[in-house]
C-alpha positions in Angstrom: 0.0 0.0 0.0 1.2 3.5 -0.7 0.6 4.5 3.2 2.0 1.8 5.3 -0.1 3.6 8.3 3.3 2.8 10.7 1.6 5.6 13.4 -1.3 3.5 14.0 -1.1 4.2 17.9 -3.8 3.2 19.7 -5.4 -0.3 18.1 -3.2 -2.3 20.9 -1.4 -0.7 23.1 -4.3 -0.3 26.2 -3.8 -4.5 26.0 0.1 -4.7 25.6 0.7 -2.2 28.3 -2.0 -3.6 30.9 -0.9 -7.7 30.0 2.8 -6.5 29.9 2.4 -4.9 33.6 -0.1 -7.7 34.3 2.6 -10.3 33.3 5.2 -8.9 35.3 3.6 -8.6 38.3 2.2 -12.3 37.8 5.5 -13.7 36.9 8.0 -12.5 39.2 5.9 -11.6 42.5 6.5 -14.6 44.8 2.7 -15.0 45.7 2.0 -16.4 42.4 4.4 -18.9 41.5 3.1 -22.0 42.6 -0.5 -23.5 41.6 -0.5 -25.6 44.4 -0.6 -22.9 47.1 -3.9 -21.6 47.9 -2.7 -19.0 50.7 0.1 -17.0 50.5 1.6 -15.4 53.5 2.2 -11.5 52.7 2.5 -10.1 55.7 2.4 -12.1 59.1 -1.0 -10.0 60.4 -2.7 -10.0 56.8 -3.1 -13.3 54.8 -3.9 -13.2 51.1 -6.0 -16.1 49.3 -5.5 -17.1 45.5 -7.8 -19.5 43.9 -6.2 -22.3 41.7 -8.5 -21.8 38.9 -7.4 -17.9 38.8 -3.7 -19.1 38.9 -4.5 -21.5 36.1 -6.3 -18.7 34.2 -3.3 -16.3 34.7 -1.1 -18.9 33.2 -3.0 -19.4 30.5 -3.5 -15.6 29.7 0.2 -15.5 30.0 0.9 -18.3 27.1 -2.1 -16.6 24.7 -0.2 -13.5 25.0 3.4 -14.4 24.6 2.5 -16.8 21.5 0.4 -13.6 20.4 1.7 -11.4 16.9 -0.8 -8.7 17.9 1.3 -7.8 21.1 4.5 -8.3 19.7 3.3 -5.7 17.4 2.6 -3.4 19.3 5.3 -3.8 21.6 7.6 -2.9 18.4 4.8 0.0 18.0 6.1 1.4 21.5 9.5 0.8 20.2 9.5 3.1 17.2 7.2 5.4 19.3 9.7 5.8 21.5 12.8 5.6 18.7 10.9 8.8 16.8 10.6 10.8 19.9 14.5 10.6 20.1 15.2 11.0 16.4 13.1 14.5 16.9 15.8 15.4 19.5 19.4 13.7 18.0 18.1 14.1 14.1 16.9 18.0 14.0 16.4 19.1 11.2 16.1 22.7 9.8 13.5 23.1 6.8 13.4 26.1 4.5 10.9 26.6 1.9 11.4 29.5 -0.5 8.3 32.0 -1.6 7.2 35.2 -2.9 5.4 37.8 -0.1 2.3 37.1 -2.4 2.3 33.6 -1.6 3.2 34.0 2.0 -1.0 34.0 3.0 -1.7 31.4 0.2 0.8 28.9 0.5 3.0 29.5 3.3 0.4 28.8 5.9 -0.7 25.8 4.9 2.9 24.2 5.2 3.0 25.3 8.2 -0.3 23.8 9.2 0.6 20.7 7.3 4.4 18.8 7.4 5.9 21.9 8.4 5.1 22.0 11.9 7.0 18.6 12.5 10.3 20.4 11.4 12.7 21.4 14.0 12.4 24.9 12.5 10.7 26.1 9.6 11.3 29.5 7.7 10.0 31.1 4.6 12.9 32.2 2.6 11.4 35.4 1.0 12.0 39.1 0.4 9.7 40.2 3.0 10.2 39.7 6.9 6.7 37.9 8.2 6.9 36.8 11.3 3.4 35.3 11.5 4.9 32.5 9.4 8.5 32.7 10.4 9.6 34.1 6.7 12.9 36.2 6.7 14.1 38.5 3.8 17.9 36.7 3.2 18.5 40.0 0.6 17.6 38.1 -2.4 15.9 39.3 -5.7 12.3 37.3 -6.4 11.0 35.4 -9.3 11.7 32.2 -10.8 15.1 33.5 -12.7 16.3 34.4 -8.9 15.9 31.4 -7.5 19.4 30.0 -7.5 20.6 33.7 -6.4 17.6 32.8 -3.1 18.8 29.8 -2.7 22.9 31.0 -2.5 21.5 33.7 -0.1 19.4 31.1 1.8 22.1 29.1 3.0 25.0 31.4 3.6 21.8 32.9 6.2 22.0 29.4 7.8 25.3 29.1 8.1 25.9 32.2 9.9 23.1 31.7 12.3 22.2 28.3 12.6 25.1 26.2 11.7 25.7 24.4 15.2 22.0 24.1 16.0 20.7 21.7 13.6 22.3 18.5 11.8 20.4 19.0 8.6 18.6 21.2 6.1 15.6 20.5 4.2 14.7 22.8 1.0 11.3 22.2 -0.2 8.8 23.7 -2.1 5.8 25.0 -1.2 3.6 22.7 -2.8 6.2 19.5 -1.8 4.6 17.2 1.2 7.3 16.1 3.1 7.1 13.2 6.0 9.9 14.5 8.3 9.3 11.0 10.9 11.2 9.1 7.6 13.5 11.7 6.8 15.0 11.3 10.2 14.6 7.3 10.1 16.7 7.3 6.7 19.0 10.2 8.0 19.7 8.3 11.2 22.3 5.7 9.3 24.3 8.8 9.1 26.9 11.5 10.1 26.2 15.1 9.9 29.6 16.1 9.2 30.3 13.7 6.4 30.1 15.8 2.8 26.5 14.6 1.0 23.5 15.1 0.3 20.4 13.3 -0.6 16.8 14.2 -2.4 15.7 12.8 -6.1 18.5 11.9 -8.2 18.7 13.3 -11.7 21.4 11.9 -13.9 21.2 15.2 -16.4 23.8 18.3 -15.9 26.5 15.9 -14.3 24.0 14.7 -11.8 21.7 16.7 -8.7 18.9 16.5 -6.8 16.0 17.6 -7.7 14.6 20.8 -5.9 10.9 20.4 -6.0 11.1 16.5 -4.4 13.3 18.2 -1.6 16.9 18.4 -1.1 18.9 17.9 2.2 22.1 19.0 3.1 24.3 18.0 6.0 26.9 20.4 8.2 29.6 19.6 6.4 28.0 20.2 3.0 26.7 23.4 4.3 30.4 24.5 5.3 32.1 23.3 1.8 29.1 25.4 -0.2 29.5 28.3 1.2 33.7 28.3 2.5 34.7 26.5 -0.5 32.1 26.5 -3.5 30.5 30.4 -3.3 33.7 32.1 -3.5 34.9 30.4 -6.5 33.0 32.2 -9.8 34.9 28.7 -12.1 33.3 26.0 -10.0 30.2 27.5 -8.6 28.9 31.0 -10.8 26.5 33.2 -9.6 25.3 34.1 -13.3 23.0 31.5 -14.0 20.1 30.2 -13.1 18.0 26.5 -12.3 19.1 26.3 -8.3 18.4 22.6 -8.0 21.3 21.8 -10.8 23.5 24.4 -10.2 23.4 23.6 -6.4 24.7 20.1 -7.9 27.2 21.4 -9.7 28.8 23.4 -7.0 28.5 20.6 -4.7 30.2 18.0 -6.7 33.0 20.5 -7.3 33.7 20.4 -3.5 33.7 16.5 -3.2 29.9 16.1 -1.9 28.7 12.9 -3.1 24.8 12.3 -3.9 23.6 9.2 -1.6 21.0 6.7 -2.8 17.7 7.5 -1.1 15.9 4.5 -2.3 15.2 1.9 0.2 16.7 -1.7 0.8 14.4 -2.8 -1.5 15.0 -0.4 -4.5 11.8 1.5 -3.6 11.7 5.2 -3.8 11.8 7.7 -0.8 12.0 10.8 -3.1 9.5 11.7 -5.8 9.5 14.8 -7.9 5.9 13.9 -9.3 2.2 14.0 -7.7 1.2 10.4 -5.4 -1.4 9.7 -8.4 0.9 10.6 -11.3 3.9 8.1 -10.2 1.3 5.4 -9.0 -0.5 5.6 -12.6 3.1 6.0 -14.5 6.2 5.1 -12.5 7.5 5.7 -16.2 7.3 9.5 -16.1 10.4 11.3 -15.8 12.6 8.0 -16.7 14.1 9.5 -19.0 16.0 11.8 -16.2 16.1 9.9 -13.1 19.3 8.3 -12.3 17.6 5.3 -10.6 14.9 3.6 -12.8 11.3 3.5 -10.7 10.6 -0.1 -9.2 8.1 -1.8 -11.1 7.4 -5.3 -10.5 3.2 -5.7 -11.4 1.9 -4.0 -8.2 1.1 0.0 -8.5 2.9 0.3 -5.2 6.0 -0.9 -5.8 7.6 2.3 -6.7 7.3 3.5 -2.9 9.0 2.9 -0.5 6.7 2.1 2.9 9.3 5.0 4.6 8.2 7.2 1.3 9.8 10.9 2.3 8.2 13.5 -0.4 6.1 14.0 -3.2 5.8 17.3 -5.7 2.9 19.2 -7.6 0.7 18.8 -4.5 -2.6 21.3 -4.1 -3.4 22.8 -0.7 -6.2 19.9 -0.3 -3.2 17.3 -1.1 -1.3 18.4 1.6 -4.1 18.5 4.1 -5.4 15.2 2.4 -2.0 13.8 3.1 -1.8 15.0 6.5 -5.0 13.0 7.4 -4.4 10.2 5.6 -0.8 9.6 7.7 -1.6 10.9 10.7 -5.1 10.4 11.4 -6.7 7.5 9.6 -6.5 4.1 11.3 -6.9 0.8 9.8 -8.6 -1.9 12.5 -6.4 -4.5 13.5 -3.3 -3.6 11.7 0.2 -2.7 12.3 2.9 -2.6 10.2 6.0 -2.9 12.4 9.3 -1.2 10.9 13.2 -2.4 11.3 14.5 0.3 14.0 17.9 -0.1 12.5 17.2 1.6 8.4 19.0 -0.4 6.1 21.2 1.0 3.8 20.2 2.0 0.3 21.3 -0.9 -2.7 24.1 1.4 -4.0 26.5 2.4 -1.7 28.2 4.2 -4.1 28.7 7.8 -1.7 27.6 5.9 1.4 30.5 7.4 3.7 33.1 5.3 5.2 31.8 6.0 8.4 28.6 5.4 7.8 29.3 1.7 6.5 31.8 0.6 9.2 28.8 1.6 11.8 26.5 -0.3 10.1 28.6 -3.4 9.5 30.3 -3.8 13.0 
């Protein structure tokens, strides 16, 4: 299914957590242990009696639930509950979403209603201070010709003023959805300070990431673009425009390596199309990707189930989206995830240090 619905909360977790505390107390209080007993001396003054056919009962409640695939579901549930609340802490992420002022009441505050309020810190990268929806003016010009000279603008602003506070930083559009719970669980095999950067791979203009499926960009990269890449006019000009590729190009130029984002099962994370347009043709766009779209008779199998971000999404897509994830629950299942991501097919870029964590 396109939604693996992993934040089902609620279907077991009253029954795990009251037959988990139910267990303990059962298994390892003295008082219970033996069927044969039928008084149990807790206290000298207060005697406590136990029927044999409740201690029968509790050992069979005990069996049911420990040969039972619904609790062991939902104790994994608790696991990557607790796992994500960590990631929000250890993986922060800074997004950044460029727009015009005329968009800022249009767009900009449905992001922020939608998968932007799940980001560490979200800004507007405009030319006019909001602070009703966090937008800063970085100095750039607008329009579509200016984007790359936004973009250049957007993260030397970063790296002055929030280098050391986040790991990471997400550029999407405004009409990108973007599930920031995966974008940690993917970003979690690996090291802020190692030089790449992951997003949509295009294998035209020497290879980048597209801009509208979202691009992300570790410390390190940040540091090398704008130390090593902006001052240089030969590897990294300022006259052109088309930010996503010319990001590429200045990145490569300073040894940042593009990182598979597909899954272990060659599924895609990144999408620069709409859900419906890459369900109905995984085809579109083959012409450009660098990794062909997963197709193996199921209209699914494009996806990955820890899917990151789609493209070319309406206002009532990204609230659609939002409910669909987050709100909708599916009776009696739960689709339990590996806490430990594995790593993408090619590891091609994947840095040393990345590889010799994963493999000790």
């Amino acid at each position: 299914m396109m939604f693996r619905l992993m934040l089902i909360r609620c279907l077991t977790l009253p029954l795990a957590i009251t037959t988990t505390a139910l267990l303990f107390h059962y298994t390892f209080t003295p008082y219970y242990r033996s069927q044969s007993e039928t008084t149990v001396e807790v206290q000298p003054e207060n005697l406590v009696s136990v029927n044999v056919v409740q201690v029968e009962e509790l050992h069979r409640v005990k069996k049911e639930t420990e040969d039972s695939q619904d609790l062991e579901a939902a104790i994994q549930l608790l696991k990557e509950q607790r796992e994500a609340k960590a990631l929000y802490e250890e993986v922060r992420v800074l997004c950044w979403v460029p727009v015009s002022p005329g968009l800022h009441n249009k767009t900009a505050v449905h992001v922020k209603a939608t998968w932007g309020k799940r980001c560490n810190k979200l800004l507007f990268i405009s030319t006019k201070d909001d602070a009703s929806i966090s937008a800063v003016d970085v100095g750039s010009e607008e329009g579509f010709k200016a984007l790359w000279n936004k973009t250049r603008s957007a993260l030397k602003y970063f790296y002055a003023n929030f280098f050391n506070d986040y790991e990471w930083f997400l550029k999407a559009d405004d009409n990108t959805y973007v599930v920031l719970e995966n974008l940690r669980y993917m970003l979690r095999a690996y090291d802020t300070n190692d030089p790449v950067y992951f997003g949509h791979h295009y294998k035209s203009k020497g290879g980048y990431n597209s801009g509208g499926a979202g691009y992300v960009l570790g410390r390190e990269t940040l540091r090398r673009f704008v130390e090593k890449a902006l001052p240089n006019e030969a590897i990294c000009t300022s006259r052109r425009y088309g930010e996503d590729f010319q990001l590429g190009r200045c990145l490569q130029a300073v040894g940042v390596a593009i990182v598979d984002t597909r899954d272990h099962l060659k599924q895609g994370r990144f999408f620069q199309q709409h859900v419906r347009e890459i369900l109905q043709n995984p085809n579109i766009h083959s012409h450009l990707v660098y990794y062909p779209v997963k197709k193996d008779g199921t209209p699914d199998s494009c996806c990955s189930d820890t899917v990151i971000s789609f493209h070319q999404m309406s206002i009532a897509d990204l609230y659609m989206l939002d409910y669909l994830i987050y709100k909708v629950r599916v009776f009696g299942y739960i689709q339990p995830l590996l806490l430990r991501v594995p790593l993408p097919p090619d590891l091609q870029g994947v840095p040393n240090r990345t590889l010799q964590k994963y493999f000790l």
